[in-house]
N, C-alpha and C positions, 0 to 999 in steps of 0.2 A: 353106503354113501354117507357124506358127513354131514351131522345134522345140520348144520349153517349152509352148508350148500345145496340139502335136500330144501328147507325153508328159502331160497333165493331164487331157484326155479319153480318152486309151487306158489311163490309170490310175484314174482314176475308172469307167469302163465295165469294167474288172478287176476292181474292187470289189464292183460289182452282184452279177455273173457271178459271185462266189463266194461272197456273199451266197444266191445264189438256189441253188446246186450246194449250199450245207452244209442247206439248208431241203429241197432234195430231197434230200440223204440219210438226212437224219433221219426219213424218212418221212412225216412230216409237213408241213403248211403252218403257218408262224405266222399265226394269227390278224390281222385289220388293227388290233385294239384291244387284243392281250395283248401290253402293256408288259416285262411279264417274261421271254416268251419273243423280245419283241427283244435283249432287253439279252442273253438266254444265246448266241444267234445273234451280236451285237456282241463279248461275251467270248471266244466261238470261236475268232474271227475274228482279235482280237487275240493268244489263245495261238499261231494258226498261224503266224501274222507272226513271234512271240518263236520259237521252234523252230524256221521250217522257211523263214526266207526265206533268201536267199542271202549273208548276213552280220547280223552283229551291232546289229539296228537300234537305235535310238534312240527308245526308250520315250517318253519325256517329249515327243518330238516328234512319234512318230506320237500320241498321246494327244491333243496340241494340235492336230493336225489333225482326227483328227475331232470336236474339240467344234466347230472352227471350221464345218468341214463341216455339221454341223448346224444350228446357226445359219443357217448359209446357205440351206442346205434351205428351211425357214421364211420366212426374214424376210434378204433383203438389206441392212439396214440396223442389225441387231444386230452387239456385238460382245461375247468373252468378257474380259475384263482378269485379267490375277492380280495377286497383291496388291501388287508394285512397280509394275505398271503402272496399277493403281487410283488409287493415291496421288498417281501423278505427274500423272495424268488430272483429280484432284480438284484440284491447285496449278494448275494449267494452265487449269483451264475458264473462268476469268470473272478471268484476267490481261490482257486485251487486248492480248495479241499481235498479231504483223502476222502478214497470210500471204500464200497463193500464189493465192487466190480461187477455188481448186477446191470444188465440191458432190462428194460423193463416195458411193458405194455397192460391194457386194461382187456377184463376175459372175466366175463359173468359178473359183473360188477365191483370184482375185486382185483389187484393189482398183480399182473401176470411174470411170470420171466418169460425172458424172449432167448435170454444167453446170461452162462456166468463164465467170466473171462477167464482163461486159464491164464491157471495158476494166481488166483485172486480169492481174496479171505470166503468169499460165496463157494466159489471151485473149491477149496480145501473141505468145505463143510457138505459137498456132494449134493445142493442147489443145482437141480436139472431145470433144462426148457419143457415148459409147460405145470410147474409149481407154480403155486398160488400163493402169495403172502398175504396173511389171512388181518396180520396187526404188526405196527411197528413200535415197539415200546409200548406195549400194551395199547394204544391209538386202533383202532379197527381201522383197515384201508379198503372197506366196502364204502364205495362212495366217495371216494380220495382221489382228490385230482392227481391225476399220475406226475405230475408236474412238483407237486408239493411233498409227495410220497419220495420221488428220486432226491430232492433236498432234506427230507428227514435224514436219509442214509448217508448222507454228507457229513464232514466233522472232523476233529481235529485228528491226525495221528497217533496212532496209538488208544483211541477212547474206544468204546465198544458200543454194539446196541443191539437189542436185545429185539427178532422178531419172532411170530410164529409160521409155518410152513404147512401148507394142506399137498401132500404131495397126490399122484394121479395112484398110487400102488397103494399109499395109505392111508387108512381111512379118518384114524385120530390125526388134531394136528401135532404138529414139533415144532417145541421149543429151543430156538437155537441163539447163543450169542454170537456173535460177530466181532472182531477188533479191525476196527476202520487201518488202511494201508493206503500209502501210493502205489498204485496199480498201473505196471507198466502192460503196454501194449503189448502183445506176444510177436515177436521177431519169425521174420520169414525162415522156413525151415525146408531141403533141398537136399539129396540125394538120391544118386546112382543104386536100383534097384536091378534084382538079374533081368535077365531076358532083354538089356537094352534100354531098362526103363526108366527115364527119369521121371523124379517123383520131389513135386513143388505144394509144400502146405502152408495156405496162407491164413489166419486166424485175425487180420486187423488189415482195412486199408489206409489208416490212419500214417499221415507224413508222406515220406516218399515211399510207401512199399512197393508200389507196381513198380518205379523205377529199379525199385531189390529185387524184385519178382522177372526183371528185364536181364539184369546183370546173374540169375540164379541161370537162366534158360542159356545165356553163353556160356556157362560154364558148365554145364549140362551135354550142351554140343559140344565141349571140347573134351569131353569126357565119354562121348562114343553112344550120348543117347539117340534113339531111332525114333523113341516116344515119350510121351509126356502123358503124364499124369494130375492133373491139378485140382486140388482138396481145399473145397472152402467149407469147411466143416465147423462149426463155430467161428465162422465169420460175419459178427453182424457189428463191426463199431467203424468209423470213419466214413470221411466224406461221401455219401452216394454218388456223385458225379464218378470217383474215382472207379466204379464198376464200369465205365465206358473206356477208361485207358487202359484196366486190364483185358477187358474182352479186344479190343485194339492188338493187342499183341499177338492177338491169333487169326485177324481177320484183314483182310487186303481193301475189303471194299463193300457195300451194304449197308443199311440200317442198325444202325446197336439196339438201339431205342430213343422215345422221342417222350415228353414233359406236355400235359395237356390238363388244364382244368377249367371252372367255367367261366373264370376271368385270364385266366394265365393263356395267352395262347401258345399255340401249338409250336416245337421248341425239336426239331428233329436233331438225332446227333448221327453222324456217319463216320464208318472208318477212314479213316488214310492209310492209301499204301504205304508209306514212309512207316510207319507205327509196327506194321506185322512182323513180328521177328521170328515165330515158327510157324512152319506149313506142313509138319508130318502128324503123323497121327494123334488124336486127343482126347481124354476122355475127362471129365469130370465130375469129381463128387460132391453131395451134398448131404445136409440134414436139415433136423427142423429147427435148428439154430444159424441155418444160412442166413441173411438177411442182411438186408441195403443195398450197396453197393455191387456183392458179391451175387444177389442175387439175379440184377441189371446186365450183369456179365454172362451166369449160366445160362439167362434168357436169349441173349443175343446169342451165344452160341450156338444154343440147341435151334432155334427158330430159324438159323441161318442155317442146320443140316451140318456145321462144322465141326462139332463134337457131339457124345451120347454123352447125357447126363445120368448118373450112375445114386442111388441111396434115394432119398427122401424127402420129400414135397418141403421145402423151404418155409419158412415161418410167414415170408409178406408184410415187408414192411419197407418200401422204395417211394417217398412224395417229398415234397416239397412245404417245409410247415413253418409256417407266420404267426408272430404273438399281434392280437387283435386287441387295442385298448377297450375298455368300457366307458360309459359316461359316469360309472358308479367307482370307476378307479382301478376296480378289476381289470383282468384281460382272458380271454381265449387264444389257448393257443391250439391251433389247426391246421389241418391239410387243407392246402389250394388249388392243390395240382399232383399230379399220380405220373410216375414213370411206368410206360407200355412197352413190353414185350414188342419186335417188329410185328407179330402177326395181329394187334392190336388186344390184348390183355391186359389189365390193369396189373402189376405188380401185383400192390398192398392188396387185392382184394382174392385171389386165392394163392400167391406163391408160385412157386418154377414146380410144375410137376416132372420128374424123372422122368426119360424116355423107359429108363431100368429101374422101376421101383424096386428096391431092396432094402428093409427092415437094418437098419443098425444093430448088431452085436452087443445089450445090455450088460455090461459088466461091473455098473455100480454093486456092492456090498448090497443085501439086507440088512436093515439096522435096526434097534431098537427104540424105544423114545429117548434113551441117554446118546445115542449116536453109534450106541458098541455093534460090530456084527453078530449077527441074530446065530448061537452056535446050533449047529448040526445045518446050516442052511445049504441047498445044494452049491456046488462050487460053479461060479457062470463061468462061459467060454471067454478066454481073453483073445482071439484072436481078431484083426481086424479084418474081418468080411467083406467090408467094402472095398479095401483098397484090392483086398486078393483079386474079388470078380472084377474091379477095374485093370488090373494089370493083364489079368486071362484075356478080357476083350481087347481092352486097348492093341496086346503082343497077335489078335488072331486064334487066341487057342481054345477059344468059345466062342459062341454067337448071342446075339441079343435074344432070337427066338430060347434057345436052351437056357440062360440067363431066368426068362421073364415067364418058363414054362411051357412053354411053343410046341418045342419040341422040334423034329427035324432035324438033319443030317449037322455035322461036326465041317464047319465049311474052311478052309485053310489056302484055298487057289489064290492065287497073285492078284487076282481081281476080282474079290468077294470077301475082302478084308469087312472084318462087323461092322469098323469105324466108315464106310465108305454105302454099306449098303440103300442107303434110303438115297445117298443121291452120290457119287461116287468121284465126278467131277470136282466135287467140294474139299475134298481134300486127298492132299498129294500122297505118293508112297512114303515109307519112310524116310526121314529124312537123313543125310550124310554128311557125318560131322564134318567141320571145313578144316 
């Protein structure tokens, strides 16, 4: 483990540990709802530090870590700005600048990926979901408002910047430069697969793609597909609402999902008939780079019983987030309100679990600290695993039990198609092109 992140866990678990040691001296327990008796427990805690750590800390900085820490707590995806950082934040926002094509969130204190956009300066340098940026331009992004960390990466075309990466395989970190681009959104991608199968990958909901994602599925049908295949696999950038017009296109009527926080009231959204443009078989895939929109979608499907979600537990990341001014000039920016799953799940707070969890196919390179592949490394498999077991279910030619390990008989009868088993009524035979 690397030592900045073995030090971040055995200091954060320090923290608890004397949290929990000043609450049992005091005799007493704090309360889970007595706000005040947090904060006198928090002030303790900070006088101990000032008096009794082993040198002269730095106030202003443990202060900003634990606002940051909290934030964290809560909400991965908030961040606190002071009031230079506000400002620059507010120049910055709708400059269109280039960037580095990272989706980004906060994970152990330091600045997480969520997704690198294919085909984006991040995507070339093989930047997966779940790396760590440990520093931006030498800057440590432990304790970085994610907010100010996403504007570092900002910058002219063509400039570069230099960060470091703590991957999950590797223990040292890497040093990688970067040259800032305009990073277009990845274009809807659609083809006729054997066995019938049409096959729609969607990577952005950004602009009008469901509408493309509408016009793929006609010509899908006109093309003699029975079933549909639909891969949000690195989908986690554009509008969230827009995951309710995609799952609309498959659903006649029901719950998508509904918007709910402790000010925000409750905000249901439901299908229309008019919207549903296919009713034959469906399956969907996912990773841990699903997220937002795409994720609002897999949910309403699966939860409706209209498709099997196929791959891996989605990243969690679907609310609704507001910049909160300060009176110090600063602002918070935060979740208000969480998009739910129809069976009442919070998105953001665990993800769309797979009806079919299935591990993803790793076929990133081993690489060195210079970036080169690591020689004599064994050769990984390129094939894409997910889509294969989606097409075998989706067409009938496996089952979910044999899929997920079950085991049981090879079921292929007219009515005991995989896509139909858990409720059968829910979706139609396949369907015939018109």
């Amino acid at each position: 483990m690397n030592s900045n992140l073995r030090w971040m866990i055995v200091g954060s678990s320090t923290c608890i540990v004397v949290l929990l040691l000043l609450g049992a001296r005091s005799g007493r327990a704090v309360a889970h709802d007595d706000v005040y008796g947090h904060l006198k427990v928090y002030t303790e805690v900070l006088e101990r530090i000032k008096l009794e750590y082993v040198e002269e800390p730095d106030m202003k900085s443990v202060t900003l870590g634990a606002i940051n820490g909290l934030l964290e707590s809560v909400d991965p995806f908030a961040s606190y700005l002071n009031a230079d950082q506000y400002r620059q934040y507010e120049k910055s926002a709708d400059s269109g600048k280039a960037s580095v094509g990272l989706i980004l969130a906060k994970r152990y204190g330091y600045v997480a990926v969520v997704d690198a956009l294919p085909g984006s300066p991040a995507d070339k340098a093989n930047i997966n979901t779940g790396d760590l940026i440990e520093s931006i331009n030498n800057v440590a992004t432990r304790d970085m408002p994610l907010a100010y960390a996403e504007q570092l990466l900002r910058g002219d075309t063509g400039s570069t910047i230099n960060i470091t990466v703590l991957r999950l395989k590797n223990p040292e970190p890497e040093k990688i430069t970067l040259t800032r681009a305009n990073v277009a959104y990845p274009a809807i991608v659609s083809k006729m697969m054997p066995n019938e199968v049409g096959y729609i990958h969607v990577t952005s909901l950004a602009g009008n793609r469901v509408e493309e994602v509408k016009s793929k599925l006609a010509e899908l049908k006109k093309q003699g597909a029975k079933y549909i295949v639909l891969d949000v696999r690195h989908c986690s950038t554009g509008e969230q609402e827009k995951g309710v017009e995609l799952a609309n296109l498959f659903l006649d009527k029901g719950e998508i999902t509904y918007l709910q926080g402790q000010k925000t009231e409750k905000q249901d959204f439901t299908a229309k008939a008019s919207d549903d443009v296919w009713q034959g078989p469906l399956v969907v895939i996912t990773n841990r780079a699903t997220a937002g929109g795409a994720e609002i979608a897999a949910g309403a499907l699966l939860d409706d019983k209209r498709a099997q979600i196929v791959g891996e537990r989605s990243y969690g990341d679907a609310s609704l987030r507001k910049t909160i001014q300060m009176d110090d000039g600063g602002a918070v920016i935060l979740s208000v309100a969480k998009y739910y799953s129809p069976s009442g799940k919070a998105i953001q707070d665990g993800g769309i679990t797979p009806s079919v969890p299935l591990a993803e196919n790793d076929s990133t390179p081993d690489l060195d600290q210079d970036g080169n592949p690591l020689p004599g490394a064994p050769v990984k498999p390129t094939e894409d695993n997910l889509l294969k077991q989606s097409i075998e279910l989706v067409t009938g030619k496996t089952t979910i039990a044999q899929l997920t390990g079950d085991g049981g008989p090879l079921n292929t009868g007219e009515n005991s198609h995989p896509i139909m088993e858990k409720n059968p009524s829910k979706v139609a035979q396949p369907e015939q092109p018109k």
